[in-house]
ROSE-4610 file (N, C-alpha, C; in Angstrom, 1 decimal, always signed):
// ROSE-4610
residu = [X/X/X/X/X/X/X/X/X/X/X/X/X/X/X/X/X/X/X/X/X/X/X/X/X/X/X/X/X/X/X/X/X/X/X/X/X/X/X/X/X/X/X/X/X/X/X/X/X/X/X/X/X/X/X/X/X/X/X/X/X/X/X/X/X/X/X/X/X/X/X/X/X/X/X/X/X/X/X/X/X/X/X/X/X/X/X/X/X/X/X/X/X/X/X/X/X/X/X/X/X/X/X/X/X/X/X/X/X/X/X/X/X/X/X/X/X/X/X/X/X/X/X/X/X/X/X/X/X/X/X/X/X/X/X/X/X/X/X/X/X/X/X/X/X/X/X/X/X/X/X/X/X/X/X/X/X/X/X/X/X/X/X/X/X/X/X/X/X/X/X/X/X/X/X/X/X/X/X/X/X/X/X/X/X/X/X/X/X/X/X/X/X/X/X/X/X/X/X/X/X/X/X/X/X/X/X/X/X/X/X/X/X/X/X/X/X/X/X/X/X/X/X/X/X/X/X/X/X/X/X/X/X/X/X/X/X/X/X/X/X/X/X/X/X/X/X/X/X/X/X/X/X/X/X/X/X/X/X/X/X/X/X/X/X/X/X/X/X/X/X/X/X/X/X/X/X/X/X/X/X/X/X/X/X/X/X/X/X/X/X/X/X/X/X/X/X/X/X/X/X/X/X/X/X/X/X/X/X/X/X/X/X/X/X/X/X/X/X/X/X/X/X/X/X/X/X/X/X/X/X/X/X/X/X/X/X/X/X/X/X/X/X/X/X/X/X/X/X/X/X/X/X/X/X/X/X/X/X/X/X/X/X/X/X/X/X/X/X/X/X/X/X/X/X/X/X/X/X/X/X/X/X/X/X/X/X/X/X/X/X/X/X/X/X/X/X/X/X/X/X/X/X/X/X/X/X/X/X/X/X/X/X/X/X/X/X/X/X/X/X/X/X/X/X/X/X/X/X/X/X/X/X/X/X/X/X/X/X/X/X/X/X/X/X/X/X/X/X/X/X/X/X/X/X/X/X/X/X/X/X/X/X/X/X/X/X/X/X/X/X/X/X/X/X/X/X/X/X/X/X/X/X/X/X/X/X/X/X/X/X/X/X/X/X/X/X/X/X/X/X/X/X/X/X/X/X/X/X/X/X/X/X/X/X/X/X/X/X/X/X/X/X/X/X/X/X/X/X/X/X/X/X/X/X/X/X/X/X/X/X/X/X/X/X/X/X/X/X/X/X/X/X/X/X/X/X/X/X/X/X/X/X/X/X/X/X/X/X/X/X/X/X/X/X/X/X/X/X/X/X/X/X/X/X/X/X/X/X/X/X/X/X/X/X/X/X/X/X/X/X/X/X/X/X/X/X/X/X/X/X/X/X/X/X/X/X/X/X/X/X/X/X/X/X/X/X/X/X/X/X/X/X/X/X/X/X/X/X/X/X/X/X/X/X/X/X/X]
num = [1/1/1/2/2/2/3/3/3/4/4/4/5/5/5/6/6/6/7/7/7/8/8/8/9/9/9/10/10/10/11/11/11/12/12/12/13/13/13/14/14/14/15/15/15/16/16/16/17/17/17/18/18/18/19/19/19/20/20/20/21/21/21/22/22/22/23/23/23/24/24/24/25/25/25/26/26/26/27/27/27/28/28/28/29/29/29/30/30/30/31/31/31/32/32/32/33/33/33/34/34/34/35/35/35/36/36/36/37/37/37/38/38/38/39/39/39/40/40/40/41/41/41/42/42/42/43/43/43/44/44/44/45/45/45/46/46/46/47/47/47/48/48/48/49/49/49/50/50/50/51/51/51/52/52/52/53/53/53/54/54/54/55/55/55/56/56/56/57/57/57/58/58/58/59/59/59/60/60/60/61/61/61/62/62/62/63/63/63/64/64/64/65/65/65/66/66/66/67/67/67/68/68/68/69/69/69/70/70/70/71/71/71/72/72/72/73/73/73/74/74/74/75/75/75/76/76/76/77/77/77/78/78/78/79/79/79/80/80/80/81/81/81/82/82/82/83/83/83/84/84/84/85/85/85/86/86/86/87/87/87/88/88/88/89/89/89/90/90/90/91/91/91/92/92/92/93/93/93/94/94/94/95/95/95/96/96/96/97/97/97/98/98/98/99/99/99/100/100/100/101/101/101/102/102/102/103/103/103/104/104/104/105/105/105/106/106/106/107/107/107/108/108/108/109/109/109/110/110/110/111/111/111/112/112/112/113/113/113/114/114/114/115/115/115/116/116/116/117/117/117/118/118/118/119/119/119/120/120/120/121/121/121/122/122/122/123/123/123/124/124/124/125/125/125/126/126/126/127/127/127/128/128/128/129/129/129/130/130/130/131/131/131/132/132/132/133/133/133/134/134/134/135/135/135/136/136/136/137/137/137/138/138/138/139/139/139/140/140/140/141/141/141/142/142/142/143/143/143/144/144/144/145/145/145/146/146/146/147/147/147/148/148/148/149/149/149/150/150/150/151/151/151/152/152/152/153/153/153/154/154/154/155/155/155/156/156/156/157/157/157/158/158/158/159/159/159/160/160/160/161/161/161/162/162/162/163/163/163/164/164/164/165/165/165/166/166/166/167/167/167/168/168/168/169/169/169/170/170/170/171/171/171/172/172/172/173/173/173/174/174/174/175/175/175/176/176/176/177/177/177/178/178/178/179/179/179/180/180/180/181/181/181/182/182/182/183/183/183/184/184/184/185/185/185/186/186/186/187/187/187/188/188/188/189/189/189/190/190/190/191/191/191/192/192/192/193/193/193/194/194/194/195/195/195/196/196/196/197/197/197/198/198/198/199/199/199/200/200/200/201/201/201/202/202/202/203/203/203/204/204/204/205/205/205/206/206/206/207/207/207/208/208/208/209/209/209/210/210/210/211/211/211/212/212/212/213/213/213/214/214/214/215/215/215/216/216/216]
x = [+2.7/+2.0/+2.9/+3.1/+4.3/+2.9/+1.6/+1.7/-0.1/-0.9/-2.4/-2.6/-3.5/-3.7/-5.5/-5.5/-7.1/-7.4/-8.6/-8.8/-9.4/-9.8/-10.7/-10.9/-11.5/-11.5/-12.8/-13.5/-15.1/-14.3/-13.3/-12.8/-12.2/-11.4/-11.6/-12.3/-12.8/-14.6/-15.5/-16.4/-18.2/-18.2/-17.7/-18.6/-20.0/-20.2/-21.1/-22.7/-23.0/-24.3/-24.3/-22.9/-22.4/-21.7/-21.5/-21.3/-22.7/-23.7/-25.0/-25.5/-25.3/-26.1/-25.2/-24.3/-23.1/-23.5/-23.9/-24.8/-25.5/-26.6/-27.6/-27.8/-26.4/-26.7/-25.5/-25.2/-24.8/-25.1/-26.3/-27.2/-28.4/-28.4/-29.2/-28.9/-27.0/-26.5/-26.2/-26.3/-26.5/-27.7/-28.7/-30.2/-31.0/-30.4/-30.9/-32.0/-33.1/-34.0/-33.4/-32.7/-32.3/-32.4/-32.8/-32.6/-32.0/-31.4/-30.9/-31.7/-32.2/-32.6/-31.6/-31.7/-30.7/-30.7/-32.2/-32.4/-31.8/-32.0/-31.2/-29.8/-29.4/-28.1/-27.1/-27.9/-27.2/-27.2/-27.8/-27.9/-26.9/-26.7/-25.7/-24.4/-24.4/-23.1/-22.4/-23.2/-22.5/-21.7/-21.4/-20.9/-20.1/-18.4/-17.3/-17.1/-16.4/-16.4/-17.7/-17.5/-18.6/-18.9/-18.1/-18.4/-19.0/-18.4/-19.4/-20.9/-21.0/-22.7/-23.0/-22.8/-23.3/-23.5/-22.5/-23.1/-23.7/-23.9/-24.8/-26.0/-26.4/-27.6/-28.4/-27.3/-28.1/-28.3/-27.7/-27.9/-29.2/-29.2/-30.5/-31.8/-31.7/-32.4/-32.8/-31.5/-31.5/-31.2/-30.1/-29.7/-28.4/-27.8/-26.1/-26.0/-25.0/-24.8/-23.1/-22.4/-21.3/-20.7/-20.6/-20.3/-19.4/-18.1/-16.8/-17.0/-17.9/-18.1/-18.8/-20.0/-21.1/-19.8/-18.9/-18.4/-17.5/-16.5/-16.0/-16.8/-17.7/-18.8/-19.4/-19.3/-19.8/-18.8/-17.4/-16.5/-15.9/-16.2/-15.7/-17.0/-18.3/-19.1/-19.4/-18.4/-18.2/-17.0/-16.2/-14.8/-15.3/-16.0/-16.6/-17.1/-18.2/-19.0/-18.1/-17.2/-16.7/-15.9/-15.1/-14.0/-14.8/-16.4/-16.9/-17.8/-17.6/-18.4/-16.6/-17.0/-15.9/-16.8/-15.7/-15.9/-14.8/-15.1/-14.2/-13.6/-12.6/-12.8/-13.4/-13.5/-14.2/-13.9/-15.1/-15.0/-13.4/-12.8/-11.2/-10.4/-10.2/-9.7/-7.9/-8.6/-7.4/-6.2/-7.1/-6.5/-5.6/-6.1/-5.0/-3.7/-4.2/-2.6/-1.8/-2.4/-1.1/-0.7/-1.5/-0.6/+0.3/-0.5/+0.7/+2.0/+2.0/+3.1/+4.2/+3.5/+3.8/+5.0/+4.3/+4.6/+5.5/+5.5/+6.3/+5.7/+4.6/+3.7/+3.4/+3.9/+3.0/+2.2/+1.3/+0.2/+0.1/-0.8/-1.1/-2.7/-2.8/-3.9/-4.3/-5.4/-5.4/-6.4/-6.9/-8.0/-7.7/-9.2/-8.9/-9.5/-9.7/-10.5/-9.0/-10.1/-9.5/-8.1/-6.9/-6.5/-6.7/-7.8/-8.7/-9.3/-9.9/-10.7/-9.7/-8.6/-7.3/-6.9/-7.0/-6.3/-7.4/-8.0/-9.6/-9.7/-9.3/-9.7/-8.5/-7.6/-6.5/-6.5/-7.0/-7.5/-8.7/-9.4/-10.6/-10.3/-9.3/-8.4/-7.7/-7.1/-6.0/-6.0/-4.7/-4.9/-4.7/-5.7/-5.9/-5.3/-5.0/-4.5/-3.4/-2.1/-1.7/-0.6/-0.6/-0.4/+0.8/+2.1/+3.3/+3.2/+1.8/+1.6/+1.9/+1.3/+1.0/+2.5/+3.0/+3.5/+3.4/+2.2/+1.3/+0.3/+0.1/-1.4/-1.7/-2.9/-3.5/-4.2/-4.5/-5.6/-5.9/-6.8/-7.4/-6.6/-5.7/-4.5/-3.3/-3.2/-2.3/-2.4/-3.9/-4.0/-5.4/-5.1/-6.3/-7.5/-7.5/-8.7/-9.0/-9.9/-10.8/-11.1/-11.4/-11.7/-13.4/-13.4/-13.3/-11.7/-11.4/-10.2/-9.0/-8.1/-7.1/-5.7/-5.9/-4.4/-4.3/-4.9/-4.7/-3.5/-4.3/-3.4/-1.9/-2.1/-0.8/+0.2/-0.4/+0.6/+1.1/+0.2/+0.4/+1.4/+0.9/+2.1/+3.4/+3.4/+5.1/+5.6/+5.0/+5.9/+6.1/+5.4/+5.6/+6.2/+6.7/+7.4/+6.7/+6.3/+5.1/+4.7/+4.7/+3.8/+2.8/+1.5/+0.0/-0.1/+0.8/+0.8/+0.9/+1.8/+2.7/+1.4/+0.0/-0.7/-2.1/-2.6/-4.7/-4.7/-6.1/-6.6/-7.8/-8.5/-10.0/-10.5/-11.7/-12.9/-14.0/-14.6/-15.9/-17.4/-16.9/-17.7/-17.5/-18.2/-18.3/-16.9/-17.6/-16.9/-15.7/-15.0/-14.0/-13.3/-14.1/-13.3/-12.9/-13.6/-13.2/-11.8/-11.3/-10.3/-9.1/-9.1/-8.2/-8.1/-9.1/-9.4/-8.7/-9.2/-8.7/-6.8/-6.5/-5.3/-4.4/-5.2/-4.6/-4.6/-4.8/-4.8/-5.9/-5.8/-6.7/-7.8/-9.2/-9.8/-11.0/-10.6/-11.3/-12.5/-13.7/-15.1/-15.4/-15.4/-15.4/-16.6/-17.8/-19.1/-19.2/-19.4/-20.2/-21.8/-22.2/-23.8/-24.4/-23.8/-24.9/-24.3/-23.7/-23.0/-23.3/-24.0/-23.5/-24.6/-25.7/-26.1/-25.8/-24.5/-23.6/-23.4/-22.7/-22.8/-21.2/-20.3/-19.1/-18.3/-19.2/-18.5/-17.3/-16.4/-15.6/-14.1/-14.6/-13.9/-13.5/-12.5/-11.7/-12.5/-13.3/-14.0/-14.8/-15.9/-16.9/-17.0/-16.5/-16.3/-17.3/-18.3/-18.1/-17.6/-16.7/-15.7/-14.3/-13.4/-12.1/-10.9/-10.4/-9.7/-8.6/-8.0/-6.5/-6.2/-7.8/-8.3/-7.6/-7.3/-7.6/-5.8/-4.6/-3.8/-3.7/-4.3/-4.4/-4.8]
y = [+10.8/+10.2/+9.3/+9.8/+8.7/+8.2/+8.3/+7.4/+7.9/+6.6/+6.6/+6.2/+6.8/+7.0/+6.5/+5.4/+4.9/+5.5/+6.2/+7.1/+6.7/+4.9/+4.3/+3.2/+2.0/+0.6/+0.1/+1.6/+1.6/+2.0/+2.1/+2.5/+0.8/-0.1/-1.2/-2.7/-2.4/-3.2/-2.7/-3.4/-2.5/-2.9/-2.0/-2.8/-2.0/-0.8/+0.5/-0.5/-1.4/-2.1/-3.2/-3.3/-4.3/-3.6/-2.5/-1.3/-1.2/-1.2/-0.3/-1.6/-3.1/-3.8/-4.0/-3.9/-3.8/-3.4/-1.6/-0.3/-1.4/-1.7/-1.9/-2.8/-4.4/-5.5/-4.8/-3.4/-3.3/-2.5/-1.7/-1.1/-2.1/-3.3/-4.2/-4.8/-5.1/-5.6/-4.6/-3.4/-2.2/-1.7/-3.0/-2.5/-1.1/-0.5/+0.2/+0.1/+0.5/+0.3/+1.0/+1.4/+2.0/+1.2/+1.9/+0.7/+2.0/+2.0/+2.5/+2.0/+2.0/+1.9/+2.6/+2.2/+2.6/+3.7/+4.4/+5.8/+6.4/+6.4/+6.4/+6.9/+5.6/+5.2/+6.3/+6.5/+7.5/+8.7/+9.1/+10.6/+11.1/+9.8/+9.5/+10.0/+9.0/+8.7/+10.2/+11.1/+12.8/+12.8/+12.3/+12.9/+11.5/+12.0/+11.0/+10.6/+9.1/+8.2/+8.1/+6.7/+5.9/+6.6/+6.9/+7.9/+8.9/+9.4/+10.7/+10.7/+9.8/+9.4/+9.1/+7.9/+8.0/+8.9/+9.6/+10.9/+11.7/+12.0/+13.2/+12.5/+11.1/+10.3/+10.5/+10.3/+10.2/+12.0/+12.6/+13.8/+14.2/+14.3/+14.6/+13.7/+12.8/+11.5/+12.0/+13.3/+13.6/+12.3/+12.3/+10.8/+10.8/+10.0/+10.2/+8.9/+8.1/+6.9/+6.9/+5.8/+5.5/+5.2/+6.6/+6.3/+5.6/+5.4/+4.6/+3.2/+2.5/+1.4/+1.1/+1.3/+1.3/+1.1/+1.8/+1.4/+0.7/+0.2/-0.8/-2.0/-2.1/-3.6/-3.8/-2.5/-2.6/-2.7/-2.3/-3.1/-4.1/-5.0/-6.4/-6.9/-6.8/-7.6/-7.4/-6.0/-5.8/-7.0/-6.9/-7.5/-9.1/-9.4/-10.8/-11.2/-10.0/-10.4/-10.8/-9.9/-9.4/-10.4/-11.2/-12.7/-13.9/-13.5/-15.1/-15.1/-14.0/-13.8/-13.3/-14.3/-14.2/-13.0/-11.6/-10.7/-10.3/-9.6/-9.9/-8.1/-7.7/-6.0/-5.8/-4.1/-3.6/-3.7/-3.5/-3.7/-2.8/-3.4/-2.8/-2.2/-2.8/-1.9/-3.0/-4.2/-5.2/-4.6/-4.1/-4.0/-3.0/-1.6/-0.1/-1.2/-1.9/-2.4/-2.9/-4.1/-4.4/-3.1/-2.4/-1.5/-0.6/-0.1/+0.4/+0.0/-1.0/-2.5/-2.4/-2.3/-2.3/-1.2/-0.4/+1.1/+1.8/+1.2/+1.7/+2.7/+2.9/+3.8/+3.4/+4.6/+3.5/+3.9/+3.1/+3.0/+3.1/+4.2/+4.7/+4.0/+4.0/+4.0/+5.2/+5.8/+6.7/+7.1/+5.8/+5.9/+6.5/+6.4/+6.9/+6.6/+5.2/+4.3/+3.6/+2.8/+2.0/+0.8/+1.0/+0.0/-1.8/-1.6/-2.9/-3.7/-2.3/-2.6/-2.6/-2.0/-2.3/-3.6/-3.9/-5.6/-6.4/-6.1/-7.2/-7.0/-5.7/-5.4/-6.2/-6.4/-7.2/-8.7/-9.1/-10.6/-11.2/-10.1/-10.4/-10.2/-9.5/-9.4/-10.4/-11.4/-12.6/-13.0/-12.9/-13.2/-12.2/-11.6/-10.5/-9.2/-8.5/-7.2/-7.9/-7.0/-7.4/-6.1/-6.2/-5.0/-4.3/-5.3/-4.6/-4.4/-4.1/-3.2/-2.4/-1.5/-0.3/+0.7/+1.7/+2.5/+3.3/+3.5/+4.5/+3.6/+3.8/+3.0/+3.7/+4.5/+5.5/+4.8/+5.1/+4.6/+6.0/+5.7/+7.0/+7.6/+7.0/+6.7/+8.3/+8.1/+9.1/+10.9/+11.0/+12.1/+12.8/+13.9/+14.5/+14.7/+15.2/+15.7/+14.5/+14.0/+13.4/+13.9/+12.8/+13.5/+14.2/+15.4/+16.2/+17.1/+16.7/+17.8/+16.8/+17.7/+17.1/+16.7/+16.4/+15.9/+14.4/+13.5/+12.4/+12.4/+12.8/+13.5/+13.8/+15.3/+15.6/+14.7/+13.5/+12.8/+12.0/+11.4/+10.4/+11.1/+12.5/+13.1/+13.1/+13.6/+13.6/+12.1/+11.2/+9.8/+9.3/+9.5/+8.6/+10.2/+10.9/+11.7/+12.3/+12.8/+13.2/+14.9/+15.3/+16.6/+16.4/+17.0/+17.0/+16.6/+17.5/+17.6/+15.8/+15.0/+13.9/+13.0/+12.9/+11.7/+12.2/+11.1/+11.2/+10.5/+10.8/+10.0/+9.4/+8.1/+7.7/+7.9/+8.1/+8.3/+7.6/+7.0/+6.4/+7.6/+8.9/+9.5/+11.0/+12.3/+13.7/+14.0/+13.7/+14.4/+13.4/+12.5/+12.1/+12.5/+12.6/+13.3/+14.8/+15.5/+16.7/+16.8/+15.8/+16.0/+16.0/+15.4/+15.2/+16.2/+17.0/+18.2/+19.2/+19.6/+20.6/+20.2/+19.3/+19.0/+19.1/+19.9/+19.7/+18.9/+17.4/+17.0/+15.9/+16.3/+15.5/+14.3/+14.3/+13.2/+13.2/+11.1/+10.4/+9.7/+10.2/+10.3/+8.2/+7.4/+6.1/+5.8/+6.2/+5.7/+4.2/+4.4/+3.4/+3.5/+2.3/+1.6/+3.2/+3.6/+4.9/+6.1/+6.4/+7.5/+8.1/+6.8/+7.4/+8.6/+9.1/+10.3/+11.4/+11.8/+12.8/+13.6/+14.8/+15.9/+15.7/+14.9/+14.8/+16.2/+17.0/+18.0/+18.7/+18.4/+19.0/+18.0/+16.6/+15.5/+15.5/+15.0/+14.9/+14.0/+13.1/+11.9/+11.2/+11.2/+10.0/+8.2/+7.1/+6.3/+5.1/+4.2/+3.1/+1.6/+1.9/+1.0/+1.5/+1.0/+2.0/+1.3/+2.1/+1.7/+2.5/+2.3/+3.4/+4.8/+5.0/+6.5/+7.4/+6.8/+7.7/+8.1/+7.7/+8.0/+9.0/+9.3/+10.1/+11.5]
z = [-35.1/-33.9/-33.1/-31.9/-31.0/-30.1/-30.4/-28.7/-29.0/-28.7/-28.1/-27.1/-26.9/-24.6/-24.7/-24.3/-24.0/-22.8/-22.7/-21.4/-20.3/-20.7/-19.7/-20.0/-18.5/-18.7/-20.1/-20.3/-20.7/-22.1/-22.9/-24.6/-25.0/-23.9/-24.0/-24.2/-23.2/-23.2/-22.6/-23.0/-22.7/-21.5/-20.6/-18.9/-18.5/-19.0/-18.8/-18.0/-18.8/-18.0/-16.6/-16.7/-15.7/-14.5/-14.7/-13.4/-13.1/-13.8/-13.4/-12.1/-12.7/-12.3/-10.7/-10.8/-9.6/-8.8/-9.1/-8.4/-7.3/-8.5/-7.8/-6.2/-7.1/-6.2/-4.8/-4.8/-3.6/-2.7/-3.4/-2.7/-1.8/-2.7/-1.8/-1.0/-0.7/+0.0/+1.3/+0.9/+2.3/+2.9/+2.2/+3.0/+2.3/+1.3/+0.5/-0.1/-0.7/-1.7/-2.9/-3.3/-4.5/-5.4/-6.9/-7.7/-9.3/-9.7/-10.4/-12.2/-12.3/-13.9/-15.0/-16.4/-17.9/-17.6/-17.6/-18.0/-16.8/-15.3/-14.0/-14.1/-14.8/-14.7/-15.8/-16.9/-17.8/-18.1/-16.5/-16.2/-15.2/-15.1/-13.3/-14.1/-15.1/-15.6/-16.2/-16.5/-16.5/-15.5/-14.4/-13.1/-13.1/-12.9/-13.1/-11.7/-11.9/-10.6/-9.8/-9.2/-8.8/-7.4/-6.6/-5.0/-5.1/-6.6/-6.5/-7.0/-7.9/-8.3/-7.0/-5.9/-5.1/-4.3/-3.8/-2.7/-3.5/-4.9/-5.4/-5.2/-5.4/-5.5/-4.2/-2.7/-1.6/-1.1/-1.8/-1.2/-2.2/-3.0/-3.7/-3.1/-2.4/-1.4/-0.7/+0.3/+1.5/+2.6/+1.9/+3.1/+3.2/+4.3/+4.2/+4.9/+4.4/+3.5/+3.7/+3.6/+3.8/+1.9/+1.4/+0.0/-0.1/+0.0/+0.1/+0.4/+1.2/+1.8/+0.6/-0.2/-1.0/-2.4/-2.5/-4.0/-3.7/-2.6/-2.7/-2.4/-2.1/-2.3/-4.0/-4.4/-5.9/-6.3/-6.1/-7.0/-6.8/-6.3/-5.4/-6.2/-6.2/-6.8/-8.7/-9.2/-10.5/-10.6/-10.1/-10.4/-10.7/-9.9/-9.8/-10.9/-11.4/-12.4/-13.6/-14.4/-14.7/-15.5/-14.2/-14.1/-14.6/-14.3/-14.5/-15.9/-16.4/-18.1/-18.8/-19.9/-21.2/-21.8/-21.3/-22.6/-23.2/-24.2/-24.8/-25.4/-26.1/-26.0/-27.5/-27.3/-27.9/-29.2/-30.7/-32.0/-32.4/-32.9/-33.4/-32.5/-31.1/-30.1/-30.9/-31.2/-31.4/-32.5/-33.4/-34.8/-33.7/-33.8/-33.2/-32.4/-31.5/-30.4/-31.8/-32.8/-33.4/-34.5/-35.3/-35.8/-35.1/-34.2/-32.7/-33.0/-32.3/-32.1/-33.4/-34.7/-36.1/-36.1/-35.7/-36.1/-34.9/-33.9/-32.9/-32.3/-32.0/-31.5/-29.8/-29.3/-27.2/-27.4/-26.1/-25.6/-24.5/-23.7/-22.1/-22.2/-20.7/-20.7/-19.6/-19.8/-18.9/-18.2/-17.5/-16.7/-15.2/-14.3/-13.1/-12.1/-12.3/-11.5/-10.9/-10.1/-8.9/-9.4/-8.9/-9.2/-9.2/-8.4/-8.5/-9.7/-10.6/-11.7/-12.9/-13.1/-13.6/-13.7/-12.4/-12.7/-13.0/-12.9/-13.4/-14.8/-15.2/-16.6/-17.6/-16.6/-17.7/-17.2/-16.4/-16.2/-17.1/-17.1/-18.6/-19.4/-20.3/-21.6/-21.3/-20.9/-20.6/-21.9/-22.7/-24.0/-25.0/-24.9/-25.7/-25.9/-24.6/-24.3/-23.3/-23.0/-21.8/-21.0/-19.7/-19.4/-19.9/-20.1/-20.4/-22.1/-22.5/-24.2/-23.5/-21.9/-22.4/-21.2/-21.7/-21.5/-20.2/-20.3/-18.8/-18.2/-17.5/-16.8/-15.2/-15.7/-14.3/-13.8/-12.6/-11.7/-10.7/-10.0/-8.9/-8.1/-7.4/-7.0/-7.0/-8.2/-8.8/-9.2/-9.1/-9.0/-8.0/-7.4/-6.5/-7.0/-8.1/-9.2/-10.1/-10.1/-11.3/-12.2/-13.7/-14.6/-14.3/-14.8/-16.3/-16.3/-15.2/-14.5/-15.7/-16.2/-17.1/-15.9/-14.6/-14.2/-14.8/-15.0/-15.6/-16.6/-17.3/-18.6/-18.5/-17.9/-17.8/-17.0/-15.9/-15.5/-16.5/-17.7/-18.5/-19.5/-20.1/-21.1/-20.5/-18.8/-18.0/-18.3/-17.4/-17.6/-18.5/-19.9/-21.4/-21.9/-21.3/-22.4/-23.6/-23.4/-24.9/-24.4/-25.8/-25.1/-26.1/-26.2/-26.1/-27.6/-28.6/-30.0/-30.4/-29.5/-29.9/-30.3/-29.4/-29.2/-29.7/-29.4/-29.6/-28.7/-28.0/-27.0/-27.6/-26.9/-27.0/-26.0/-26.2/-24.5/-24.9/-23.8/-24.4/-23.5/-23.0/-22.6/-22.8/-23.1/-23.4/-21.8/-20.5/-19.0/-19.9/-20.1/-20.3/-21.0/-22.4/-23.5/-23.0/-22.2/-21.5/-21.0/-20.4/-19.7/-20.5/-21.7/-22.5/-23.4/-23.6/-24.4/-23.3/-22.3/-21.3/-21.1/-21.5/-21.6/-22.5/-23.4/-25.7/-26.2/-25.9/-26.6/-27.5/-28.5/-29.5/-29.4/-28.7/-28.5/-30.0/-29.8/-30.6/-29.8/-29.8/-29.3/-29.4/-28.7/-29.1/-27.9/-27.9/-27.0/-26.5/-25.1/-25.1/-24.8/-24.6/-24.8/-24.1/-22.9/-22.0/-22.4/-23.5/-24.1/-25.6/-26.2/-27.7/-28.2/-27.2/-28.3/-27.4/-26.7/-26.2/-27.1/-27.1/-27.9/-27.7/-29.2/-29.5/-30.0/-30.4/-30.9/-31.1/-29.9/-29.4/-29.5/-30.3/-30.6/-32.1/-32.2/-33.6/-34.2/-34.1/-34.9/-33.6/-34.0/-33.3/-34.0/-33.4/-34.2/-33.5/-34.0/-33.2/-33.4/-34.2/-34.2/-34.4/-34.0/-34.1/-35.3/-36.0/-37.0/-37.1/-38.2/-37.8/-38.2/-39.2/-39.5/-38.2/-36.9/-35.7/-35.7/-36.3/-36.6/-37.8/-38.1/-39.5/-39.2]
């Protein structure tokens, strides 16, 4: 094993309810009535990145809406939230970085969100995680296709040198774990709060806590 690839800011820490509430307070800030509820919210969440839940949401509405405007207000008002609550990462995300570290193993991350929520996400780790652990670090940015689509991936295997056999990845969602599977390589099913009764099947191990089994 040369190398684990976290596939998102959501395998790190739990934000999954604190995006949802984001949704909402910027739907209200565009004069919207929308209100996104759990059950809402984790039907949305099959369908990757935040622009595109919204335009599938208003088209199913029958309405057309300034999607792009709508998620950068939601993530200006996530990033906010986000900075002013001590959270902290996910159960055993700690242990994996120092055996990593131990063992000489990198670390990508290989998400495909906004470089905005990237930097937020390591301003709320301050301490804990920090960026020059990791090897790779995606953002939306870098590739045309989103996940379930594997370019992520294969950008992350080019720059860290790796071919598919070398690593495992984590996902905290089925469309995510997809991408890394359509890519060869090896996903470890790691749920969060609007994910865990997904059909992992297709995952090397479903865990909800992460330990170093995932090297094995």
């Amino acid at each position: 094993m040369k190398a684990v690839l976290f596939g998102s800011i959501g395998t790190l820490i739990e934000t999954s309810d604190i995006q949802r509430k984001s949704f909402n307070l910027a739907f209200k800030k565009e004069g919207l009535d929308w209100y996104w509820g759990r059950k809402t919210y984790s039907k949305l969440l099959k369908k990757s990145g935040g622009i595109e839940r919204i335009e599938g949401f208003a088209k199913q509405n029958g309405m057309k809406i300034n999607a792009k405007k709508i998620w950068k207000n939601k993530t200006d008002i996530f990033n906010k939230i986000i900075l002013s609550n001590n959270i902290g990462a996910r159960r055993g995300v700690l242990k994996i970085f120092k055996y990593a570290k131990k063992n000489n193993i990198d670390i990508g991350l290989v998400s495909s969100t906004s470089e905005k929520n990237i930097n937020t996400l390591f301003k709320a780790l301050s301490g804990q995680i920090y960026r020059e652990e990791f090897s790779f670090i995606g953002n939306r940015n870098l590739v045309s296709k989103p996940k379930p689509y594997p370019d992520i991936y294969f950008k992350a295997l080019e720059i860290m040198n790796l071919d598919k056999t070398d690593c495992v990845a984590i996902e905290d969602s089925i469309e995510s774990a997809e991408s890394a599977i359509k890519a060869g390589i090896q996903c470890i099913a790691f749920p969060g709060i609007y994910h865990s009764d997904e059909n992992f099947d297709t995952c090397k191990l479903k865990l909800n806590k992460l330990d170093i089994s995932i090297f094995k």
